[in-house]
C-alpha positions in Angstrom: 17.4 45.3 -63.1 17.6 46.2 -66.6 20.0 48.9 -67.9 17.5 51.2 -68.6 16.4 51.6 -65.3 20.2 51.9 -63.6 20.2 55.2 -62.7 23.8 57.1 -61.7 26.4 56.5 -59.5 24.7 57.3 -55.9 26.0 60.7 -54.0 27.6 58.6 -51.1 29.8 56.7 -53.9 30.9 59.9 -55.1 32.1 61.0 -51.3 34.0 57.6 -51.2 35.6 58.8 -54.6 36.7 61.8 -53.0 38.5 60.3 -50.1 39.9 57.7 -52.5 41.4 60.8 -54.5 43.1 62.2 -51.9 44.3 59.0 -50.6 45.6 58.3 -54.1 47.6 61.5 -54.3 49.4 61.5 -51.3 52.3 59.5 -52.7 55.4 62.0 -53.6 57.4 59.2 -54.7 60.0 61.1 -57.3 60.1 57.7 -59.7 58.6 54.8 -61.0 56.8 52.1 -58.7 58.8 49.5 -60.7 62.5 48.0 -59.3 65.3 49.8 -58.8 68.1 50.9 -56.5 67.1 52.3 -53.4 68.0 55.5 -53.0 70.1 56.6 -49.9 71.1 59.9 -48.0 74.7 59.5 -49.4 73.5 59.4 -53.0 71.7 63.1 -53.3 73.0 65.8 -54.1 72.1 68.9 -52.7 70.1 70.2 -55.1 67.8 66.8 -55.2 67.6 67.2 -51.3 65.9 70.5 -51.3 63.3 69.7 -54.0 62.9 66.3 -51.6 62.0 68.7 -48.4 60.4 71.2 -50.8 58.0 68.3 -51.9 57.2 66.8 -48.5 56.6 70.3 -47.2 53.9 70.9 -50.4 52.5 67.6 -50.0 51.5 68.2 -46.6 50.1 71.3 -47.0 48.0 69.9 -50.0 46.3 67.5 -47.1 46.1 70.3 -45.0 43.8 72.0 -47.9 46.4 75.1 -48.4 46.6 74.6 -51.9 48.4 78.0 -52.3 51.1 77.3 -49.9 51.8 73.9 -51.1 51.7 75.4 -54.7 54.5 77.8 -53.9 56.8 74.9 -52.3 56.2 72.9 -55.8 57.4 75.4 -57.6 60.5 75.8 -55.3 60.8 72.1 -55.5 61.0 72.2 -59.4 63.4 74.6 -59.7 65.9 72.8 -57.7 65.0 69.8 -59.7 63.2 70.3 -63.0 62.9 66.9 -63.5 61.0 65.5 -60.4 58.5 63.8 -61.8 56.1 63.4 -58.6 56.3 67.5 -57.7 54.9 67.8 -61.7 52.2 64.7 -60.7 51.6 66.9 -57.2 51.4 70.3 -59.0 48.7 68.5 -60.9 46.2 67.7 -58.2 46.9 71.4 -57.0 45.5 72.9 -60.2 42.9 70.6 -60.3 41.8 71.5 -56.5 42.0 75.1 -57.4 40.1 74.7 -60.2 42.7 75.4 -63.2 42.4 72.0 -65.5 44.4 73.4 -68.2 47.2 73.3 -66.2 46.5 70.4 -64.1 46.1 68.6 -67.5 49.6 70.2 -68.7 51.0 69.3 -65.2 50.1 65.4 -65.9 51.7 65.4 -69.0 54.4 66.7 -68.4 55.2 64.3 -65.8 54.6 61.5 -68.0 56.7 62.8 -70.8 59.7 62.8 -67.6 58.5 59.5 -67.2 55.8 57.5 -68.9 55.7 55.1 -66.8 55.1 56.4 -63.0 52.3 54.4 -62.1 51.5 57.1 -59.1 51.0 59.2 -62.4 49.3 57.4 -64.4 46.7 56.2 -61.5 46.4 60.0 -60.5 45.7 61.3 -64.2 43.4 58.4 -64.6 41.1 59.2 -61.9 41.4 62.7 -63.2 40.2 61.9 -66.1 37.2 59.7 -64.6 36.6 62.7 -62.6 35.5 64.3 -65.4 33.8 61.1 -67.0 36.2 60.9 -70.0 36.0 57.3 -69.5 37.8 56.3 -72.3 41.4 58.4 -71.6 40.6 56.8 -68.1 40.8 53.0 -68.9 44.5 52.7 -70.5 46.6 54.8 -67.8 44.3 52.6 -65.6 45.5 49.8 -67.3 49.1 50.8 -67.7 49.7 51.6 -63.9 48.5 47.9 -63.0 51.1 46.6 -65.6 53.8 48.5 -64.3 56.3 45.6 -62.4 56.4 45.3 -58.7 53.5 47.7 -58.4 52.7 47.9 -54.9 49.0 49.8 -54.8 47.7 47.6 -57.3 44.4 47.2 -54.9 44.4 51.5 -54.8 44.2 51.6 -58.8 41.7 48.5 -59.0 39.1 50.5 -57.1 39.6 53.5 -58.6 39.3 51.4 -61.8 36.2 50.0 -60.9 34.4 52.8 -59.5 35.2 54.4 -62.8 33.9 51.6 -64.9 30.6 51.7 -63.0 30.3 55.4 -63.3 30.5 54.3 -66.8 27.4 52.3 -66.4 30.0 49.1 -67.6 29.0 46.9 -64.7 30.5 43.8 -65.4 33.6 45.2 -65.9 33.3 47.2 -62.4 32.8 44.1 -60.5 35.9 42.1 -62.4 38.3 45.3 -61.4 36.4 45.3 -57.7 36.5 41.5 -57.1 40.4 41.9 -57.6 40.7 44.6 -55.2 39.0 42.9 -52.9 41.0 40.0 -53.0 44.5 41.7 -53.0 43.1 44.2 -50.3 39.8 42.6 -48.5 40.7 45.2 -45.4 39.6 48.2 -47.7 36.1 48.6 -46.9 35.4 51.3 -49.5 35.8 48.2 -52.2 33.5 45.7 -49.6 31.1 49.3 -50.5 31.7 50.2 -54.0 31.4 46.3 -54.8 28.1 45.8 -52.7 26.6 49.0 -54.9 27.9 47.2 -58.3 26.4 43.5 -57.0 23.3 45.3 -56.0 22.9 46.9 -59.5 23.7 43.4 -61.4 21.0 41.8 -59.2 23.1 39.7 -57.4 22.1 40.3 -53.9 23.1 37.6 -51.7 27.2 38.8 -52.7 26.2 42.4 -52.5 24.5 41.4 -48.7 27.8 39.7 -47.6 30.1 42.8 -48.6 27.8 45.4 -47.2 27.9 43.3 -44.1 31.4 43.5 -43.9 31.1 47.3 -43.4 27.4 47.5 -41.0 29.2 45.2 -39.0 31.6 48.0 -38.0 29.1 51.0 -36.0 32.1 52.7 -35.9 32.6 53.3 -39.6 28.8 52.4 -40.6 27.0 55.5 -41.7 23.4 56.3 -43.6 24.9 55.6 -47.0 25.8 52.5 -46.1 22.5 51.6 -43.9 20.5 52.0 -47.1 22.2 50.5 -49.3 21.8 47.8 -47.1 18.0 48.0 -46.7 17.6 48.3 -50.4 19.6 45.3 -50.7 17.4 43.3 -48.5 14.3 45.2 -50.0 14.8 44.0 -53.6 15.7 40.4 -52.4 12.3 40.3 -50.8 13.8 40.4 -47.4 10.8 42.6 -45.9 11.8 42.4 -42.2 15.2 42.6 -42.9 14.7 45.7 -44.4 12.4 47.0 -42.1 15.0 46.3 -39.1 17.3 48.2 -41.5 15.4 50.9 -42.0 14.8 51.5 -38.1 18.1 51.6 -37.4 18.8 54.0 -40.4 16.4 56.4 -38.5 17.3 55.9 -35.2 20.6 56.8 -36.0 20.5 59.2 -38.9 17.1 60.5 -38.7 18.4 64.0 -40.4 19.8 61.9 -43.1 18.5 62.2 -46.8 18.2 58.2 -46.9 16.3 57.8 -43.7 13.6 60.5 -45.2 13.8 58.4 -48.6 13.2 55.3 -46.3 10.4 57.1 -45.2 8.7 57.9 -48.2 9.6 54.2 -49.6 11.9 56.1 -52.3 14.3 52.5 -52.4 14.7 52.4 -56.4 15.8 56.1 -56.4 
């Protein structure tokens, strides 16, 4: 398929974006990923173990979708440490969930200037930035988060890497990033997904089969987004009754869905 005709990133992609988002922020780590002493009970003060219970208070109610509440236990977590540069990288997806990207934006910053190399940061400000396809500022905190030593989510900022370069249309680069998430992480099914979509848009359908497979295989976790992508895989590779028997079960069990009324129209290039 030919540039020209690769449209944008499909809605379902964007949903698995989402869920990687919130999955990305939930780590309130109050450092670097890289090496270094392990922090013990004995070693805070008590100032450090309020903004500790402050910020594991905030970040739960930021999963719990009270972004006001966990805004409030941020700001009480700050002001017993000023310095804690995971409460800043929190109060950042805060503002950004209620809407305010000045100072989600500020909020980034300002926990990279405490320190410039929290890959939790970095990996959180670049999907931000993706988020609101300014690819470019995306790529190096991308980047700089996988360089960081001993990083442990490198598979986490790989997908969020790729999924970013193909949002950029750069699909060779999408499936370099993917293909290494997959390998460090080949449990992850949104990368067997996100990869499959990449592969299908490259016109390599035989890898984009076997990773879609991966995830259809599982009823349990299947779903209409990835049924179709599935038929449309077997579609373009001429597979006719493989996409049919697709298609069927897309509408047996989705028959609401958007994809099983573009599988009835014959809508598979849209």
């Amino acid at each position: 398929m030919s540039l020209s005709r690769r449209r944008t990133i499909a809605p379902w992609l964007m949903a698995a974006l989402m869920s990687l988002w919130v999955t990305g922020c939930a780590t309130t780590g109050t450092g670097s990923s890289s090496s270094r002493e392990i922090v013990t009970a004995s070693d805070e003060t008590d100032a450090a173990r309020r903004a500790r219970v402050r910020l594991e208070l905030a970040s739960a109610y930021f999963a719990q979708g009270q972004f006001t509440t966990a805004l409030d236990e941020v700001k009480q977590a700050l002001v017993a440490n000023p310095n804690m540069t995971a409460a800043y990288n929190l109060r950042a997806l805060i503002y950004s969930s209620l809407g305010d990207q000045g100072l989600a934006d500020e909020s980034f910053r300002r926990a990279l200037q405490i320190n410039a190399n929290d890959a939790d940061t970095l990996h959180n400000y670049g999907w931000y930035h993706c988020q609101h396809k300014r690819y470019a500022e995306a790529a190096p905190l991308f980047a700089q988060a996988l360089a960081q030593p001993q990083y442990r989510d490198s598979a986490r900022t790989l997908l969020a890497q790729g999924v970013c370069r193909a949002q950029a249309g750069q699909w060779a680069e999408a499936e370099q990033s993917l293909q290494r998430a997959f390998e460090l992480d080949p449990a992850n099914l949104a990368t067997s997904v996100n990869l499959a979509e990449v592969l299908y848009r490259r016109g390599d359908y035989e890898r984009a089969r076997f990773y879609i497979r991966r995830v259809n295989s599982q009823a349990e976790v299947s779903n209409a987004q990835t049924l179709w992508l599935a038929t449309r895989i077997e579609n373009r590779a001429g597979n006719r009754q493989g996409a049919r028997d697709l298609g069927t079960q897309l509408r047996n069990r989705f028959p609401q869905s958007r994809e099983a009324a573009a599988y009835e129209r014959g809508q598979f290039d849209d």
